[in-house]
N, C-alpha and C positions, 0 to 999 in steps of 0.2 A: 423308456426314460427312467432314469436310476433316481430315488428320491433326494435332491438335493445336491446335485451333481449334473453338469450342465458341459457340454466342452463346445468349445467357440474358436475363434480365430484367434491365432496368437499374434503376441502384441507386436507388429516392427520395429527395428529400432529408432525409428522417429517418435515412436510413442511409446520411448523409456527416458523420461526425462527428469529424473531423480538422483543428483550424484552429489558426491560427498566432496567439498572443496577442502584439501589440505591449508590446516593451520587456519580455515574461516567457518570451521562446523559446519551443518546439515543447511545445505542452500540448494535449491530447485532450479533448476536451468529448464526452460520451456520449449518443449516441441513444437514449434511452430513451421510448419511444412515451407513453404515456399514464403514466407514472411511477408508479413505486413511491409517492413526495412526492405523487403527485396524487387531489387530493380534488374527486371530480364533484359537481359542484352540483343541483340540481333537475332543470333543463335541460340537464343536459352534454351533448355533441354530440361526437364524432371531429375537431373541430376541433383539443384540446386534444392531438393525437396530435405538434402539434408541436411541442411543447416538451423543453430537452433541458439537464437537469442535468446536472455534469461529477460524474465519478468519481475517486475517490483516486490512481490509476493517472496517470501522469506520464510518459509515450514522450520514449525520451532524444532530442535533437536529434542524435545521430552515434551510431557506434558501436563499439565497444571495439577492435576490429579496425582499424579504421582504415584500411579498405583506400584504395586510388588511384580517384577517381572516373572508372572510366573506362564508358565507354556499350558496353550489351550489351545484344538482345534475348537472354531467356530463355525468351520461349513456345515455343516449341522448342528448346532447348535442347540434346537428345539428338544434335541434326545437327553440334553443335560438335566432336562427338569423331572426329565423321571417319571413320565405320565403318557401310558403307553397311547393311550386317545388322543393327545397334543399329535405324539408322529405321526399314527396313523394318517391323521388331518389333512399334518402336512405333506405327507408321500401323495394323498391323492390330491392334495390343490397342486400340488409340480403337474402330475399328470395329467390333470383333468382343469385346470383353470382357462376359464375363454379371454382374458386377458393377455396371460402366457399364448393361449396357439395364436392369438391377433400378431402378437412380436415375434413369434417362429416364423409365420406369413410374411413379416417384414423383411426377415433377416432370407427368408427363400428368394425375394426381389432381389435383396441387396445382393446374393449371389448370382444369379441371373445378370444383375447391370452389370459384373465384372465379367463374365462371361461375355455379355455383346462387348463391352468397349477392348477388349482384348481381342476380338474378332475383327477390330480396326487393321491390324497389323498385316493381314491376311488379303490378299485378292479376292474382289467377287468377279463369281463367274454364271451369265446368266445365257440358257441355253433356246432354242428357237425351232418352231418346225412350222412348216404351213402347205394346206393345197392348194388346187387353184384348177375350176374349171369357167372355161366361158361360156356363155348363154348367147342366143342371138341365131341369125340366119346365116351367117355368115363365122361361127365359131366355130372352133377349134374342139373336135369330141375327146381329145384327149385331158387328160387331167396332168397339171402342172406340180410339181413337187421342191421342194425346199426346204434345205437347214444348215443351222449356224448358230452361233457362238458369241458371244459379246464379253469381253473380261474389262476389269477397270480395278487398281492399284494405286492405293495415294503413297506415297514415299513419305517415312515420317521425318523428314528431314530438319524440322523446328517444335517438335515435341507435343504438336495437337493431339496426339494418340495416343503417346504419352503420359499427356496430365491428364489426358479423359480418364485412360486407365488409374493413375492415380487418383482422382476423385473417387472411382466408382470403390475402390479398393479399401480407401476411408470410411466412407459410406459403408461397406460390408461390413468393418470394424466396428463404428458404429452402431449399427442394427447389432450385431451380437453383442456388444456391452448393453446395448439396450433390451434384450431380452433377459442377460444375466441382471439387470437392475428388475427389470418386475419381480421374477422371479426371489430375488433378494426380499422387495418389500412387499410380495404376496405371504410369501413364506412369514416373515413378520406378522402381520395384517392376521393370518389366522394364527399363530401362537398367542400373539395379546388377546385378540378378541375369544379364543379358549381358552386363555387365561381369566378372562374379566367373568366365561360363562361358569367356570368352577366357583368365584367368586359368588357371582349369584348365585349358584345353587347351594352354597357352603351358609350363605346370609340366610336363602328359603328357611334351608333344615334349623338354623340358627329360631327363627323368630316361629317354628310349628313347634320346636323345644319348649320353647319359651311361652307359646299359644297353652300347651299342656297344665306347665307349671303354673299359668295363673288360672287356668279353669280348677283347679285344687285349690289356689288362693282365694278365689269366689268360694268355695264347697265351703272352705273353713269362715272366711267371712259371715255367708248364711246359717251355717249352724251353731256360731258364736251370738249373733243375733234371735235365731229362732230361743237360746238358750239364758238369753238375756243377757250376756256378757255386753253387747256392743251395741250401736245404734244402727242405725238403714244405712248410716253414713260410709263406714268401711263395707257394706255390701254395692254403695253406688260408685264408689273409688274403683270396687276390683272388678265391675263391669265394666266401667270406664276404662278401666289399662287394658279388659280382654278383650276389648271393640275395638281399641288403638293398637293391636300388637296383629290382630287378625285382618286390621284393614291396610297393612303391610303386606301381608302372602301374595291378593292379587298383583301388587304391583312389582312384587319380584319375580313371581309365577310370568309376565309378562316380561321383562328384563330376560329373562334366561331364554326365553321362547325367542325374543326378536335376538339376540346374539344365536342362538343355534342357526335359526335362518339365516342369517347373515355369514354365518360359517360354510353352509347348504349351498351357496350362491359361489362365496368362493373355490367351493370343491365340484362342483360343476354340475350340481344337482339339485332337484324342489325341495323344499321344507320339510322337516318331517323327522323321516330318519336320526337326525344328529341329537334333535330334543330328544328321543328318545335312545340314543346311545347316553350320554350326558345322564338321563334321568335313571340308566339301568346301571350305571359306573359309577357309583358315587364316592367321590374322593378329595382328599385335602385339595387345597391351594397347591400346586406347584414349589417347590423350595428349591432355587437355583443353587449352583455352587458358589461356594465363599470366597474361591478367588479367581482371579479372571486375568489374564496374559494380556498385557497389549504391546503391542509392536510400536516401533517406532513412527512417529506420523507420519514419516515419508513411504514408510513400508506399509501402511492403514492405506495409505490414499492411493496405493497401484492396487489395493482389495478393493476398492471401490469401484465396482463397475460405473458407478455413474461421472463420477469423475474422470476415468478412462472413454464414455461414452465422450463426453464434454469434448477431451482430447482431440478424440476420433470427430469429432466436427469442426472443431478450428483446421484441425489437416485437412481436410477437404473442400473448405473454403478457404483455406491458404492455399490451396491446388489451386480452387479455381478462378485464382487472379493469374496464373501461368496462362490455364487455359484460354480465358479471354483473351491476353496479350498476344497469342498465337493467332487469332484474326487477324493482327498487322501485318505478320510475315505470310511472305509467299506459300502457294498451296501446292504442289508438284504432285501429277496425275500421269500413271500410264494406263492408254486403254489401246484394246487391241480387239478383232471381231476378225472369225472367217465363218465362209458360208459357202452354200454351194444351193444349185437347182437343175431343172431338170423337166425334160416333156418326157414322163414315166421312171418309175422305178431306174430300171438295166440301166439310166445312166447317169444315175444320180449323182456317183461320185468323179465322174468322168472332167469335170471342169471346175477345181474350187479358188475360191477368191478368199484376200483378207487385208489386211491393216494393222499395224501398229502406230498408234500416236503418241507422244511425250508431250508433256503440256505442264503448262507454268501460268498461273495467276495472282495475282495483286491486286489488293485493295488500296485505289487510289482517294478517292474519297465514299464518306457515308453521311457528313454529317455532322459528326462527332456522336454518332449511334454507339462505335466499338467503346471510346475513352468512358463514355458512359458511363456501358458495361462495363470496364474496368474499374471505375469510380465505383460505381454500386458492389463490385467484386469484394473490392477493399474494404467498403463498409461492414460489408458481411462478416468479414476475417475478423476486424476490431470488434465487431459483436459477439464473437465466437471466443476471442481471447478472454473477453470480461464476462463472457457465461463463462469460459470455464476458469476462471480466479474466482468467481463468486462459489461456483460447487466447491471450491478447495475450503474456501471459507466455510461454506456450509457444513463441509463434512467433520472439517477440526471442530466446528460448534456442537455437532447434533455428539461426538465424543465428548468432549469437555458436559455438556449438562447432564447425557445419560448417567454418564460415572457419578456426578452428583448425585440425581435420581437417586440411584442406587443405593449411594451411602447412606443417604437421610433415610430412605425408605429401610435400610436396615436398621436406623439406629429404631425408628418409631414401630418395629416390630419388635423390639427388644424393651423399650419403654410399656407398649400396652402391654404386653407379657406380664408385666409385672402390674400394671394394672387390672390384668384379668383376675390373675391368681388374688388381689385382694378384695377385688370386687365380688369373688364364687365365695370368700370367708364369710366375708361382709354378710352375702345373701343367704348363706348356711345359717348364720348366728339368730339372723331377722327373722326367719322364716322358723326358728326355733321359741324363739322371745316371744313373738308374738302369737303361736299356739299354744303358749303358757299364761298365755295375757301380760306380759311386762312391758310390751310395746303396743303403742296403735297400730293399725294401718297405714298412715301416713309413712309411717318408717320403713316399716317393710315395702311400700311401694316406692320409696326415695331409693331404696335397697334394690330392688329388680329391676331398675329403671338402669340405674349403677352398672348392673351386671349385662344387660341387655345393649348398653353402649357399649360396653368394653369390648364385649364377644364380636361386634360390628365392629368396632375401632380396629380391634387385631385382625380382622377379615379384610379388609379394605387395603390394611398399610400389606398384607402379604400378597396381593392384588398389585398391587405400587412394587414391590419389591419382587417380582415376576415380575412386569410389564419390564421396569427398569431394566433387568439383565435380557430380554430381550430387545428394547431399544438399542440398550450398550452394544450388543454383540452385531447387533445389523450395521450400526454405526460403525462398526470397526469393522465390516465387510463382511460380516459373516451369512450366513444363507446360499450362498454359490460357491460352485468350484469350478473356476476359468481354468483348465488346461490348455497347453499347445496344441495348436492342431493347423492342417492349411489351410491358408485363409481363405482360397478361391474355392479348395471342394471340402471343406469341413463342413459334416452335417452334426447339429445339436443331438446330445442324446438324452 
């Protein structure tokens, strides 16, 4: 399996349902397989699978954001941040996540049911052998022999075999967008959560810097006191900030631990390891690129596997109100058997016998068992339509906020920037003053306090400004790459 790279079934053209109306902009017309609106006739067939009424839902032509159209792949996206322990991560959570083989598992079923329901179309044919001796006073010492044949052929003359086929074929689609979705949001899942774990270890080293600096501010405190310059008072101050700054370590020490584990889990292995890759790699925050391509929403939402999975479930419960309906129509059956027997061997084949039959049945009454099933078919189909107008919805949302995300979090990495740089002046000048004696304590500790915010405040927003361009980029599809491929024997790679 290629890191980040996945090939699946490609799409048919029932589930391309994205087109551009002349002189009315970017409007969505809906792939709805056999339709909610559709009423099978006598003879309906899986033909009618292609037709495709539009839905309420209206995908804007641009979007709120307004970003710069500038060109980005995003299938891998995690390699943009430039931190070679991010990809590694994520090459082995593709390969090695038990999430991912659960939804490989799926999509092996989902080929298999196309496999049997396409086996409809086919004759069976089941074969026969038997001996036969008699017991008794009066029996026969020879042994009796026999064999034969049994065949039986449904004619698919009103499309049961058909829509099965079509469901199951849905259903495969399906399962492969839903593979390419974990996949999408696992690959997420570990870029943030390695991103959040750089974060902490960037904060650890932050506040052991900073544990130093005030063990020298104590030093100076006590031999300013020992020398009479000061009271006990600035010695119990710069205890005080050294106990509060050290009583931070454990609990970042533990933040970085439970994220490597949680990375350890996603990559398909026990704890351990990653805290210690992480702990021997020590490197900035992540810095994404400054600008970032987006498509068109209509062209965002065929990147979305999960809205394509969505897709791929209305089609196949829009199939499966064909297939019910196909209980009312006649069933047409040929079956046929020969056979032959025999007292020994030498003449077994000396006398063979057989049959063919044609057969025709209908269901006269049930009940109202089939209408039912059809009733509950339909139901299915409208719950499929509105799961999938709600993923559309979802998906224009989780774009529109990440892109916020993003901006804000860049503007507030560009704001503490400048609060850093004045709060390391700040704590230079104090840290000077007050080895001269012109300042107390107190100042200098309002000073380091100053600077020990800042250095967190810009840790945290570049934490935000990472996680964001990876939310953005998943949001707009990125982390898989669907190629073409058959939909019946396409294996995932």
């Amino acid at each position: 399996m290629t890191a980040g790279k996945k090939v699946f079934p490609s799409t048919p053209k029932s589930l391309r349902p994205f087109r551009t109306k002349k002189g009315q902009g970017l409007q969505r017309q809906i792939a709805v397989v056999a339709g909610l609106s559709l009423v099978l006739a006598g003879c309906a067939t899986p033909t009618a699978l292609e037709t495709a009424p539009e839905t309420a839902i209206s995908v804007p032509s641009s979007w709120v954001a307004d970003p710069a159209p500038v060109t980005l792949d995003t299938a891998q996206y995690w390699t943009l941040l430039g931190d070679p322990l991010i990809t590694e991560l994520v090459g082995l959570a593709i390969v090695e996540n038990r999430d991912l083989a659960i939804a490989a598992a799926r999509l092996a079923q989902a080929r298999a049911g196309v496999r049997q329901a396409r086996a409809g179309y086919l004759p069976r044919l089941d074969g026969n052998a038997g001996v036969r001796r008699d017991i008794g006073d009066f029996a026969d010492d020879d042994f009796g022999f026999s064999l034969g044949a049994d065949a039986q052929w449904e004619i698919d003359l009103f499309g049961r075999i058909g829509y099965n086929v079509a469901v199951s074929r849905a259903e495969l689609a399906a399962a492969g967008y839903a593979l390419s979705d974990v996949q999408r949001l696992i690959v997420g899942q570990v870029a943030q959560i390695a991103v959040s774990a750089r974060g902490s270890a960037v904060r650890l080293g932050i506040a052991r810097e900073t544990l130093t600096v005030q063990d020298d501010n104590l030093q100076i405190a006590v031999w300013r006191r020992e020398a009479g310059l000061v009271s006990s008072l600035d010695v119990e101050q710069a205890r005080a900030q050294r106990a509060q700054t050290a009583a931070i370590i454990p609990a970042l020490e533990a933040e970085l631990a439970a994220r490597t584990y949680a990375l350890s889990t996603l990559i398909g292995e026990p704890p351990g390891r990653v805290l210690s890759l992480f702990e021997a790699d020590a490197r900035a925050i992540p810095v994404p690129p400054e600008s970032i391509g987006f498509e068109a929403p209509a062209e965002v939402l065929r990147q979305r596997p999960d809205v394509r999975q969505a897709e791929a479930a209305l089609i196949a419960d829009s199939a499966r109100i064909g297939l019910t309906r196909t209980q009312l129509l006649p069933l047409v059956q040929l079956t046929g058997n020969i056979g032959t027997g025999s007292i020994g061997l030498g003449s077994l084949f000396d006398t063979i016998t057989g049959g063919l039959l044609a057969g025709i049945s209908q269901m006269i009454f049930d009940g109202g068992r089939t209408r039912a099933q059809i009733d509950a078919a339909e139901a299915a189909a409208q719950g499929s339509l509105a799961n999938w107008e709600q993923t559309i919805l979802r998906a224009l949302e989780e774009v529109e906020s990440a892109a916020v995300d993003l901006r804000a979090a860049r503007a507030r990495v560009a704001l503490f920037a400048v609060a850093l740089e004045a709060a390391e002046n700040a704590a230079i000048l104090a840290r000077s003053q007050y080895e001269t004696g012109l300042i107390d304590f107190e100042t200098l500790l309002l000073a380091e306090n100053q600077l020990l915010s800042a250095r967190n405040s810009l840790a945290s927003s570049a934490v935000e400004r990472a996680s964001a361009f990876v939310r953005l980029t998943q949001a707009l599809g990125g982390g898989w790459d669907g190629e073409p491929d058959d939909m019946d024997e396409g294996t995932p790679r």
